[in-house]
C-alpha positions in Angstrom: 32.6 19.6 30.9 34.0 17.1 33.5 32.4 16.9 37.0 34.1 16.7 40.0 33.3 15.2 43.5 35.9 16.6 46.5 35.2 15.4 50.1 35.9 18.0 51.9 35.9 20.7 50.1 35.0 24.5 52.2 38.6 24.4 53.9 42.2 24.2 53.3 43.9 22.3 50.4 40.1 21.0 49.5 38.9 24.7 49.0 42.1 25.3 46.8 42.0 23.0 44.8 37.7 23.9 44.4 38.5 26.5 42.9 40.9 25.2 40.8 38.8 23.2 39.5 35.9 25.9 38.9 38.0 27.4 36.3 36.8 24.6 33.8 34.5 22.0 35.5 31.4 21.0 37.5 32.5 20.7 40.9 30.1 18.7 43.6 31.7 19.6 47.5 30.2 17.6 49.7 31.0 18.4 53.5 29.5 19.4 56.6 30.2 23.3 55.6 29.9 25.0 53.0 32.4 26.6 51.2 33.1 30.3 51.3 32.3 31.2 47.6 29.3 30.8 44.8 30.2 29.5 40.8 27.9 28.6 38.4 30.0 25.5 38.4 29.6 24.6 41.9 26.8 22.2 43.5 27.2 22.1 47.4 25.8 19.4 49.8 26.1 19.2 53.1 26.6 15.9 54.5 29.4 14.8 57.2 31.1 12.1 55.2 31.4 9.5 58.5 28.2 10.0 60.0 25.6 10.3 56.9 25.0 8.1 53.5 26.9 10.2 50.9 24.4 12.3 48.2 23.6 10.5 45.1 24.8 12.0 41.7 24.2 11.4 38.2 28.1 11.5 36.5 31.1 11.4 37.8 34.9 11.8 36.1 36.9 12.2 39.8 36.9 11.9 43.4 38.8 13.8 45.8 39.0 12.6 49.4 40.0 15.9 51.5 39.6 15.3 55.5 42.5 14.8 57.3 43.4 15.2 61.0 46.7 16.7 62.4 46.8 14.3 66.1 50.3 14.8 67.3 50.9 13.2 71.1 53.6 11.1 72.6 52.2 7.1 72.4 51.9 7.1 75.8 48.8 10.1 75.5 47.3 8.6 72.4 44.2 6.5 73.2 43.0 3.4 70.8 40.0 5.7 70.3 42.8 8.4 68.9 43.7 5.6 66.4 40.1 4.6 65.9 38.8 8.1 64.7 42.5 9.3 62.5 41.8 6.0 60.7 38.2 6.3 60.5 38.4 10.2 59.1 41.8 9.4 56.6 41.2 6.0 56.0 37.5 4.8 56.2 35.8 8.0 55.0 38.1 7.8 51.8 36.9 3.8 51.9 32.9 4.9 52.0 33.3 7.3 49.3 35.0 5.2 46.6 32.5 2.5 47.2 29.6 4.6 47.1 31.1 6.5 43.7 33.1 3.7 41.9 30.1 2.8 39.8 30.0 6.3 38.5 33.5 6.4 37.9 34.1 3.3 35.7 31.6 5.4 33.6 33.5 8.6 33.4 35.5 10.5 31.2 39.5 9.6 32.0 38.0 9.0 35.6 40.6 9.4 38.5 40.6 9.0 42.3 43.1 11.7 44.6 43.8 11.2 47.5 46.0 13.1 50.7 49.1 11.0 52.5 51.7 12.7 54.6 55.4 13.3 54.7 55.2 11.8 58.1 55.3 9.0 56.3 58.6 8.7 54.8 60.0 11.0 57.7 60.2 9.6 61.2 58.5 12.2 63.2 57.8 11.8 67.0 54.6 12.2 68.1 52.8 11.1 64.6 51.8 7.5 65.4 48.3 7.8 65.0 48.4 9.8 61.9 51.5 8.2 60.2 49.5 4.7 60.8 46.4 6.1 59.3 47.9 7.5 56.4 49.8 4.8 55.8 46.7 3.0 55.2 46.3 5.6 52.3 49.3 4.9 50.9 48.1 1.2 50.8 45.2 1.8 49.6 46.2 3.6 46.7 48.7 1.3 45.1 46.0 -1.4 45.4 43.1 0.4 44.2 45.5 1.7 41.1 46.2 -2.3 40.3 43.1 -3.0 40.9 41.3 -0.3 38.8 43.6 -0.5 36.0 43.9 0.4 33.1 40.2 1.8 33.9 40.6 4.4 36.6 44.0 5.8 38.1 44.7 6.3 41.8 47.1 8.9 43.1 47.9 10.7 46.5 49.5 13.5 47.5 51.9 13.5 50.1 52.6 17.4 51.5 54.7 18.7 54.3 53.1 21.5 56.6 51.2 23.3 54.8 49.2 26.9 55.6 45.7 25.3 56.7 43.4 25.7 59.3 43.8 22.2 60.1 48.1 23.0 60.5 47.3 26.1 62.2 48.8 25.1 65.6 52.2 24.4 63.7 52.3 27.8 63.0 50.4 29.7 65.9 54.0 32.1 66.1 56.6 33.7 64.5 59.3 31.8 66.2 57.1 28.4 64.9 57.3 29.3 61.5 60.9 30.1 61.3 61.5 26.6 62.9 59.4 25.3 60.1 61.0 27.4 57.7 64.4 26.5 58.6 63.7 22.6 58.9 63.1 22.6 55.4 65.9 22.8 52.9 64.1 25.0 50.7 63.2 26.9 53.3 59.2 27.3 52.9 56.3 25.2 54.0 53.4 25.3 51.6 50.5 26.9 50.5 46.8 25.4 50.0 47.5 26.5 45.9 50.4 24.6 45.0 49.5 21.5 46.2 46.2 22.4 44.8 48.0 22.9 41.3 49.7 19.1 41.9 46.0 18.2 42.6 44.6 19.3 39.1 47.2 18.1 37.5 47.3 14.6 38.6 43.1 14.4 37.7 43.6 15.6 34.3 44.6 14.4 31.1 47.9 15.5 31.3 48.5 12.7 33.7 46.7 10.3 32.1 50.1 7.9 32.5 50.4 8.2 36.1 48.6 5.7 38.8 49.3 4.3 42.0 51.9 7.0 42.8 52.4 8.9 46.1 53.8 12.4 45.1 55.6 13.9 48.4 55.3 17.6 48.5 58.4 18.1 50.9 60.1 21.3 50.3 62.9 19.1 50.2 62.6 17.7 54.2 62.4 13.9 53.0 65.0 14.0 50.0 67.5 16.1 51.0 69.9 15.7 54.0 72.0 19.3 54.0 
């Protein structure tokens, strides 16, 4: 049975793919909360992922780096301190816990680091400076680390549009909010915690044992189509 780390797991896309991930291996969730369920499968530590030294393990066959931040202000209302902590929570924390794991890794079964980008990204959206340039550095990071860790370990990130967290929960405080994010997508949906938690267990396991260094956007169509 395969073992799992997930940063981040007790909320959102983390806890989704969790559980996923129950089904069939050990999962480790280390984050400040715990999450809201019990599995024979599932250690819990709780340790905030900037602040503390990350929990030592025995084996290790994948890493998933959850925390993210949703910062949206005009430049003129984001501080360098608003830059500082979005790149130290998307960027940083993702940094520590590959260092502190990559030992383990190299050791694993078809071992496999995922990560979480944004469609901001690709999509010039006002008001996501802070968090485009922090998950930009994700985007960096990962096509590095997947040359870098090749043919060893693959690197992959996930790339979703707005999707039904806690974290997105101000997106879609209304009903007039979500049918403006409804209708700004050309499929007309945003997403839910489980299917990008499907593109999540499928990238770690051994069905894509092919793919690394690959940013998958999750867009319900906003980047690629024009309509």
């Amino acid at each position: 049975m395969k073992t799992f780390v997930i940063i981040g797991g007790s909320k959102g896309i983390g806890f989704a793919l969790l559980n996923k991930l129950l089904n069939h291996s050990k999962v480790i969730n280390v984050s400040r909360t715990a999450p809201n369920t019990s599995h024979e499968n599932l250690t819990h530590i709780s340790c905030d992922v900037i602040q503390d030294e990350l929990p030592e393990i025995n084996n290790l066959d994948g890493l998933i780096y959850c925390p993210g931040s949703i910062n949206l202000k005009p430049i003129s209302r984001l501080s360098l301190n608003d830059f500082k902590n979005d790149f130290e929570i998307n960027v940083l924390g993702a940094v520590k816990a590959i260092q502190a794991y990559l030992p383990l890794l190299k050791t694993g079964t078809n071992p496999s680091i995922l990560l979480f980008s944004t469609v901001a990204n690709k999509l010039g959206m006002p008001f996501h400076a802070s968090i485009a340039t922090a998950k930009s550095g994700i985007e960096g990071l990962v096509r590095s680390l997947g040359a870098e860790l090749a043919p060893t370990i693959r690197v992959n990130a996930i790339a979703p549009t707005v999707t039904n967290t806690e974290l997105a929960s101000k997106l879609l405080r209304n009903e007039k909010m979500i049918e403006n994010i409804t209708e700004r997508h050309p499929l007309k949906k945003y997403l839910d915690p489980t299917e990008v938690a499907e593109m999540g267990e499928f990238l770690l396991s051994t069905k894509a044992a092919s793919i690394s260094g690959q940013i998958f956007q999750m867009d319900c169509g906003i980047v690629s189509f024009k309509l």
